[in-house]
N, C-alpha and C positions, 0 to 999 in steps of 0.2 A: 504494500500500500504506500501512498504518500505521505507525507508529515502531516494533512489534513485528516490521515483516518480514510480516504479516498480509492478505489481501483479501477482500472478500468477492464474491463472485460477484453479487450481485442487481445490480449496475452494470454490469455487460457488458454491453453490446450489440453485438453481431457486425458489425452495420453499421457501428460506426467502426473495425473491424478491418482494419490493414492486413495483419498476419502475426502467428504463435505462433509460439514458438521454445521447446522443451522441452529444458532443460540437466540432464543427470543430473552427478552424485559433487561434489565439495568446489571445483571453479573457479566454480560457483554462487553460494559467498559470496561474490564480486566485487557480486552484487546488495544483500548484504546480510546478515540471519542465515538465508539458504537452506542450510546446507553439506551437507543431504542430494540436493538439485535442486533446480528450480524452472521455475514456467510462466511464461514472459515473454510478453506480452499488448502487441502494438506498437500504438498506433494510428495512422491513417491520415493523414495530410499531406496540404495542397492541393494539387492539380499545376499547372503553369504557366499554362493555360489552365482559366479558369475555368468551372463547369459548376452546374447544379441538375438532381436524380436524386431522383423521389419512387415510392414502391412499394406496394403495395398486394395483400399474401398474406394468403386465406381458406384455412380448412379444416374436417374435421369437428369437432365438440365448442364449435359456437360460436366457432372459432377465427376473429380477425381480427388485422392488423397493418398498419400505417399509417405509413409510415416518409416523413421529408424531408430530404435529404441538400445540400449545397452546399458549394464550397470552391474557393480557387484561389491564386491573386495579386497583390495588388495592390500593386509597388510595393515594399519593403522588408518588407513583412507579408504571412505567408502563413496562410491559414486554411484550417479543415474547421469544420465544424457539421452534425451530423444530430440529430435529432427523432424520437421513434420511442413510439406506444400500441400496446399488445398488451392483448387480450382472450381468455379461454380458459377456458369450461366445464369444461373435464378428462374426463377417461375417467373417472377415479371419482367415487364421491359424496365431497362435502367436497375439492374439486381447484378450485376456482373461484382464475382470478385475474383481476388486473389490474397496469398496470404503463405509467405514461409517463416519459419518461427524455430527458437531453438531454444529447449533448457538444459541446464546444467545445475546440478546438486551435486556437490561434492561436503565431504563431512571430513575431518582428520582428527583423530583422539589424539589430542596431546600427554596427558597421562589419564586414571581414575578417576578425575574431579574435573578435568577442563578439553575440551575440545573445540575447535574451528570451522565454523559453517562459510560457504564459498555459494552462493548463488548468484546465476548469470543467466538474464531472459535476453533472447532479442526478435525483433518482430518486424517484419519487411511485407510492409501490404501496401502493393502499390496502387491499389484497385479496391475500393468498398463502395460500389454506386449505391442510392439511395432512390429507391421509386418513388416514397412520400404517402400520403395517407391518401385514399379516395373517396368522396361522397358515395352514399349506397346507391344510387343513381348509374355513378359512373364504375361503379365494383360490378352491379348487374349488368351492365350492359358489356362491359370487358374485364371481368376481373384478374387475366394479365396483366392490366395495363400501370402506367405510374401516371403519376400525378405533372399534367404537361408545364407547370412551374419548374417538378425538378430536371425534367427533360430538357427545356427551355437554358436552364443554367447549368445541365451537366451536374446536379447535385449527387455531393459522395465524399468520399476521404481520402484521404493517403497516407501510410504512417510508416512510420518509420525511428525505431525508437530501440534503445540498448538501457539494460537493467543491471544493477552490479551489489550484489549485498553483501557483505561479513558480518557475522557474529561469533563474540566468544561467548 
């Protein structure tokens, strides 16, 4: 998260999900400025034996995803790394994205009582169009369609962005 308590979702990648854990009412601020709740987003650790897990989901709408996973132990250092492009036409017009991303969890026990956390996101989307929302009018009569403002201005994102954490 941010110094605000803030995250944004375009950095998820579910493949380095080990578990969610969804905390409602005011023991939440334990995370931080949550005291309404909050989603806690674990990621995944190497297991003891080391492994490489690559995957490869199609679908409709031009949908591809291209995922390389590996992690384990070596020694005093424990790692995860997954890799992951996603391609996807969209159901609507003005739905095009793109989107490669990379995590890195690395853990180093220093001795019984202290150890060093190494996380590193990074996220290359150089494509997230925006269709925009439709009147039921215009969803009935095409619900493909976008909304012709965002079409009009090419409405969408671009991101591009690197993430670096330590903890002792």
């Amino acid at each position: 998260t941010l110094p605000d308590g803030q995250a944004g979702v375009d950095g998820i990648d579910l493949g380095s999900v080990e578990r969610v854990e969804v905390i409602r009412g005011p023991v939440s601020s334990l995370y931080g400025n949550a005291s309404g709740g909050l989603i806690n987003i674990v990621s995944e650790r190497g297991p003891e034996v080391p492994f490489v897990e690559s995957r490869l989901s199609t679908g409709e709408f031009d949908f591809s995803k291209y995922q390389l996973k590996f992690g384990g132990e070596a020694g005093p250092l424990n790692y995860m790394v997954n890799t992951s492009r996603m391609e996807l036409d969209g159901y609507r017009d003005q739905s095009r994205t793109k989107n490669t991303q990379f995590n890195g969890n690395f853990r180093y026990h220093i001795d019984d009582t202290s150890e060093l956390d190494l996380i590193a996101h990074v996220t290359d989307q150089p494509t997230a169009d925006d269709p925009g929302g439709l009147t039921l009018a215009d969803m009935e009569a095409n619900p493909r369609g976008a909304n012709p403002t965002n079409v009009a201005f090419d409405a969408g994102e671009e991101l591009d962005q690197q993430k670096v954490g330590l903890v002792y």
